[in-house]
N, C-alpha and C positions, 0 to 999 in steps of 0.2 A: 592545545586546540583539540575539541572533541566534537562527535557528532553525536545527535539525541535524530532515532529514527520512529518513526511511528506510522504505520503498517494497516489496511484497512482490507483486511486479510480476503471477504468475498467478493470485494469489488478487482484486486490486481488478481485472484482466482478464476475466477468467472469470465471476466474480459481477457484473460490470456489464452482461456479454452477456447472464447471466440475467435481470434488471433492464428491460434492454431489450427482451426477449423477453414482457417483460409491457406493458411500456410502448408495445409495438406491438402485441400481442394476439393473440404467439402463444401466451401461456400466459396462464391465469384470476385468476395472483397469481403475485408472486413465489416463496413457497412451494414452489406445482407446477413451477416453469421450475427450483428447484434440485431437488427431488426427482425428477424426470423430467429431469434435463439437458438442458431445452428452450432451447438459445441462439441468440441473434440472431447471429449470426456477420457481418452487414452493423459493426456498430457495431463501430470501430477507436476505441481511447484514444488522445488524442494529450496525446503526455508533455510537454511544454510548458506546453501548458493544466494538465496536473496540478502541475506543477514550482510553477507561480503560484499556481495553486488552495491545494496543503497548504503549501508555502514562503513567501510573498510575492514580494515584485518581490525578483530575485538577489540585490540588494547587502543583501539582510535574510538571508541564508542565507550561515550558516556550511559545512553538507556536506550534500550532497543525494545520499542513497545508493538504489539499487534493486538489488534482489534477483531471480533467476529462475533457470532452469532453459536450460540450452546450445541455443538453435535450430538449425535445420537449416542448413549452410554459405549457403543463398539469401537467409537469412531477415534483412532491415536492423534488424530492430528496435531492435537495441544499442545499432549506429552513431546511429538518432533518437534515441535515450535518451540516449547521452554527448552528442551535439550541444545537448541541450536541458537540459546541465546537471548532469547524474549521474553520478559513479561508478557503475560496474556491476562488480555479483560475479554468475557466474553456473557454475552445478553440471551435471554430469552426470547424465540420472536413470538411477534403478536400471535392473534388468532385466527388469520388469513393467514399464518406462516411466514411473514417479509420479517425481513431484520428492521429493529428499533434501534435509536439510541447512539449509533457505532458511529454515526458522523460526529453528530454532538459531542460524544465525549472524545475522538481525536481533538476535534477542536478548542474544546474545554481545555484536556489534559496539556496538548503543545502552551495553549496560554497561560495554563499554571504552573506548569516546567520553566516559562520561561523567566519565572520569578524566583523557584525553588531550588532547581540543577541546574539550569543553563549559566555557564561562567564566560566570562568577556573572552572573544576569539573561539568559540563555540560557533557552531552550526548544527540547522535542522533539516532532517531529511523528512518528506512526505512522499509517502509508495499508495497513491489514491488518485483516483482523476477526473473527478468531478466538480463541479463548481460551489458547491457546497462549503470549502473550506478556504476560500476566499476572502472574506471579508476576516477570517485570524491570521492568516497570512500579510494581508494589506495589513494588519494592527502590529504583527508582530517585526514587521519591513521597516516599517513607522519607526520602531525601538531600535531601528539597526541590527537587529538579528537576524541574518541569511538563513531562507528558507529555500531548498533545492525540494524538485517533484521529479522520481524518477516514475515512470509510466509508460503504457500502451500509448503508442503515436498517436491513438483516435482518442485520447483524454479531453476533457474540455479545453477550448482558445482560450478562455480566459484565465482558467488556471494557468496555462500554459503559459500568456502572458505575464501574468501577476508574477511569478516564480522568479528568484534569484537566475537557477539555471531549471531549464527540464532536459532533462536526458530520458529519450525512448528506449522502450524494453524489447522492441518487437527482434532487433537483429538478435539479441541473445535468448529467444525464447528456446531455443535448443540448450543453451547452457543454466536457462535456469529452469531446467526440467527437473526430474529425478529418474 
């Protein structure tokens, strides 16, 4: 039994600075820190601690994928991401700047893993939490393949729902610092 992880790198980044930004008091709940894009910009994820956290120890991990959006030429983050274990796909964003693409192809990719790697007594992790990835989840549930969402407690209900188990990220946002 292995797990295939797949990781939506600006959205459990992003929303854990919000997270933090309450957690430290710059904002009155998590709530206002998303609706007011109040972020803790101190708090660094480090991929590792995530890699263990939604994976297990490596030799329990089948493929541990993370999704994002093209950093700036300075920017190492990748390089710590593959070093700690990940494939990295990462996109262009448009020309307003928003990331493209990075739902869709989590969602694609768990659907075609589930044909190409995933082996019976396999399980998949999903680190995103939005409701976007719903309806491959519901197809892939359908097939009998367990899909777990670990995330920020304010992720979507329905994903939340949908999900084999969700496990909340927020008690360990200290431990998955750097």
């Amino acid at each position: 039994m292995a797990n295939l992880v797949y990781v939506d790198n600006s959205n459990v980044w992003i929303e854990g600075m919000h997270v933090a930004a309450f957690a430290n008091g710059l904002a009155p709940d998590v709530w206002a820190a998303v609706t007011n894009k109040i972020c803790d910009h101190s708090w660094k994820l480090d991929f590792g601690k995530l890699f263990n956290f939604a994976g297990g120890p490596k030799s329990d991990v089948r493929k541990a994928a993370l999704f994002g959006s093209r950093p700036p030429q300075n920017d190492s983050v990748w390089d710590a991401a593959r070093r700690n274990g990940f494939e990295v796909t990462t996109y262009d964003r448009n020309v307003a700047n928003h990331e493209k693409k990075i739902d869709t192809d989590i969602a694609t990719t768990m659907i075609e893993d589930s044909f190409l790697v995933f082996q019976p007594g396999d399980e998949m992790t999903l680190v995103a939490g939005d409701s976007d990835y719903v309806p491959a989840i519901e197809k892939l549930k359908a097939r009998g393949i367990p899909v777990h969402v670990v995330f920020w407690k304010h992720a979507s209900k329905e994903l939340k729902t949908v999900a084999t188990t969700f496990t909340e990220l927020d008690q360990y946002l200290t431990h998955l610092a750097r």
